[in-house]
C-alpha atoms as a printed R data frame, in Angstrom:
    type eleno elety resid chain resno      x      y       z
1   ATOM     1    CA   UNK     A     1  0.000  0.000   0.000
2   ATOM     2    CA   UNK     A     2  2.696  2.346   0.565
3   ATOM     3    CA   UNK     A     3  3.712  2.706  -2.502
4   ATOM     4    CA   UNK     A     4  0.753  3.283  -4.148
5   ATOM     5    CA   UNK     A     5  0.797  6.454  -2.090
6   ATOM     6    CA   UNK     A     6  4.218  7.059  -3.419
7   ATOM     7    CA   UNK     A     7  2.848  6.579  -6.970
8   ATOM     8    CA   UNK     A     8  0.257  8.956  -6.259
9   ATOM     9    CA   UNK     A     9  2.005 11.644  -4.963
10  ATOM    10    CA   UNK     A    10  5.139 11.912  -7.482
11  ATOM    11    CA   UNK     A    11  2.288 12.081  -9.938
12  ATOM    12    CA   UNK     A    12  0.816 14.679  -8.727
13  ATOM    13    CA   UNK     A    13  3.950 16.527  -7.885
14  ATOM    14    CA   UNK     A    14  4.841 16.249 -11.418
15  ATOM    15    CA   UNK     A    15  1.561 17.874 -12.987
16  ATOM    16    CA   UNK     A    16  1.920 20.339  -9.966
17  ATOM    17    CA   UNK     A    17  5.342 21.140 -10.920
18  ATOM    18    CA   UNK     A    18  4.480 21.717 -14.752
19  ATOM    19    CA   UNK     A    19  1.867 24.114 -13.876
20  ATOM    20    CA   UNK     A    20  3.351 25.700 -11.393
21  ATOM    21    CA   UNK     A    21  6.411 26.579 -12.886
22  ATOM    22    CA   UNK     A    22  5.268 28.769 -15.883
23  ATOM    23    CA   UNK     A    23  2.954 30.647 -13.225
24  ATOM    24    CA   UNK     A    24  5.724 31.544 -11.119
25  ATOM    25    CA   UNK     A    25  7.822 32.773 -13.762
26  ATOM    26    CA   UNK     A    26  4.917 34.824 -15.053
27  ATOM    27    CA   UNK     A    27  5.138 36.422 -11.595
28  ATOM    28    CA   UNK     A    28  8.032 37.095 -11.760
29  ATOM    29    CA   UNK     A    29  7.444 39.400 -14.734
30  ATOM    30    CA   UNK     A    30  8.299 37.501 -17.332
31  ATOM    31    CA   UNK     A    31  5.019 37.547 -19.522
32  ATOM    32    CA   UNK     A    32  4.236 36.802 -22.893
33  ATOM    33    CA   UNK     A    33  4.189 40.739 -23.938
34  ATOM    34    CA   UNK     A    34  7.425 41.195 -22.224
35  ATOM    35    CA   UNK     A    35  9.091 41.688 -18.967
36  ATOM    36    CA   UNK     A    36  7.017 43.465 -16.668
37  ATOM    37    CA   UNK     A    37  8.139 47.323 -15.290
38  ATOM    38    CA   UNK     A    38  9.156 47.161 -11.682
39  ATOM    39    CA   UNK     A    39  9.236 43.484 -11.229
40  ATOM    40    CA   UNK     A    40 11.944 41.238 -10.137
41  ATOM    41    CA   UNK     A    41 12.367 39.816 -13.802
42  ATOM    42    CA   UNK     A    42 13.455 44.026 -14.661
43  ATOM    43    CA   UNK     A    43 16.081 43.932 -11.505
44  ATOM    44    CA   UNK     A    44 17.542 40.565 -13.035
45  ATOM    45    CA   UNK     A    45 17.216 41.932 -16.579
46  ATOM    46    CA   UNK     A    46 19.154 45.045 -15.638
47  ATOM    47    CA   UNK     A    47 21.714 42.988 -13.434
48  ATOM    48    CA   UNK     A    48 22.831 40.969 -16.288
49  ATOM    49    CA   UNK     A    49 22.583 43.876 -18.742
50  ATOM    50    CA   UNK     A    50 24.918 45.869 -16.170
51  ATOM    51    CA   UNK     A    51 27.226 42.479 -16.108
52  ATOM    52    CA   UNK     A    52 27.358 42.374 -19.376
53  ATOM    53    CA   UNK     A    53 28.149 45.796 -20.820
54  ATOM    54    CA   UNK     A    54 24.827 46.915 -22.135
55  ATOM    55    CA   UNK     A    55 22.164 44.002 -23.397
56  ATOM    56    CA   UNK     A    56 21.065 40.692 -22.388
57  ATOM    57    CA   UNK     A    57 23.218 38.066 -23.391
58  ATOM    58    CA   UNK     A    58 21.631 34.917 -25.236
59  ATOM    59    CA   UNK     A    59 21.565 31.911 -23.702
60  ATOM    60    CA   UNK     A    60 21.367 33.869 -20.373
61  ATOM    61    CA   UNK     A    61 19.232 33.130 -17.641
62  ATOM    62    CA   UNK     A    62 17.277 35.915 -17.956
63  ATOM    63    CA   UNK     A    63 16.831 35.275 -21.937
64  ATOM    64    CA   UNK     A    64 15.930 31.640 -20.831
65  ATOM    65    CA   UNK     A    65 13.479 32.671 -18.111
66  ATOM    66    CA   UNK     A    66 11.672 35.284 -20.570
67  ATOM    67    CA   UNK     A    67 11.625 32.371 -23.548
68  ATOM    68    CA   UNK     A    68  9.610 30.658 -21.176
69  ATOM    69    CA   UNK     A    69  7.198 33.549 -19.585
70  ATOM    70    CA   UNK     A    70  6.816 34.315 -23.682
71  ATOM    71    CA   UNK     A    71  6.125 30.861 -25.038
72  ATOM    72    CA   UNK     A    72  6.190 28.045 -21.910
73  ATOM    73    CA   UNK     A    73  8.074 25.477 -21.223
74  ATOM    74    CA   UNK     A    74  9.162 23.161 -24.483
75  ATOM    75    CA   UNK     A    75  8.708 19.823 -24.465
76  ATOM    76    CA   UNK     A    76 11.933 18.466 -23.049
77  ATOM    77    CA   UNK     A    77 11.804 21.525 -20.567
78  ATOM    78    CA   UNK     A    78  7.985 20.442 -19.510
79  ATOM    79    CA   UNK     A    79  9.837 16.948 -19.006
80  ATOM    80    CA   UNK     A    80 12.777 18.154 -16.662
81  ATOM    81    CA   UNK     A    81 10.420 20.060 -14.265
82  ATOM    82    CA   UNK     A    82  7.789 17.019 -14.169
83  ATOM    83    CA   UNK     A    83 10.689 14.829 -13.524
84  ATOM    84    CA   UNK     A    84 11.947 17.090 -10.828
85  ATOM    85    CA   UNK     A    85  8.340 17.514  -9.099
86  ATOM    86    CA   UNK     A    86  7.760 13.696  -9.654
87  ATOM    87    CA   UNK     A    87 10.788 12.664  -7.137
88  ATOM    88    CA   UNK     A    88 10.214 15.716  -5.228
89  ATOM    89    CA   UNK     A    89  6.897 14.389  -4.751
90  ATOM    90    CA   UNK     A    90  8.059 10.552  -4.083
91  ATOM    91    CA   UNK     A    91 10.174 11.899  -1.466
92  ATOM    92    CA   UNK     A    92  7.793 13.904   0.110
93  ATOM    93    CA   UNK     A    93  5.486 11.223   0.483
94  ATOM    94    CA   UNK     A    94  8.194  8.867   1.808
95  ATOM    95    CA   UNK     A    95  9.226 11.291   4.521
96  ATOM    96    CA   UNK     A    96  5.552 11.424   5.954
97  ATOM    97    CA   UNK     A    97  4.885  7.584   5.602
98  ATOM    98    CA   UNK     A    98  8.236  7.219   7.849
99  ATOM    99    CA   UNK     A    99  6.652  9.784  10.391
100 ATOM   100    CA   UNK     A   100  3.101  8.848  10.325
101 ATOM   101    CA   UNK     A   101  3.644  4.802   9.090
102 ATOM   102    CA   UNK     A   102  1.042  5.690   6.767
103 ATOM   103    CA   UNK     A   103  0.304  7.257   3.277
């Protein structure tokens, strides 16, 4: 039975994490129109713009986290972060069914 429970919740930490990621980044403010005026995506933006003697560099993080905020997450991106939220779930779970002896 426990790992049913196991199953359960890296499955639903994976379709949490491919949800939640583009949402965060969009609050972030980086949006589809752009990054947003004020936000902590324009302090990054003008950090590496600073670092880098005038413009974004490609490839950057910044250029990665606004290809996302613009578009989403690609395919092999969508399956990195489901991946990630899977075994984040799997381990969750396994660290409450050691305290509780049940999940």
């Amino acid at each position: 039975m426990e790992y049913i429970g196991t199953a359960v919740a890296a499955t639903v930490g994976a379709g949490a994490a491919v949800v939640a990621v583009p949402a965060i980044i969009g609050a972030a403010g980086f949006t589809a129109a752009g990054i947003t005026a004020g936000s902590y995506a324009a302090s990054m933006m003008s950090a590496a713009a600073v670092a880098s003697g005038g413009g974004v560099t490609a490839g950057s993080l910044v250029a990665g986290l606004q290809s996302v905020g613009a578009a989403g997450l690609s395919g092999a991106a969508s399956a990195v972060v489901a991946s990630v939220g899977g075994a984040a779930g799997a381990v969750v779970s396994s660290l409450v069914s050691n305290c509780t002896g049940a999940v």
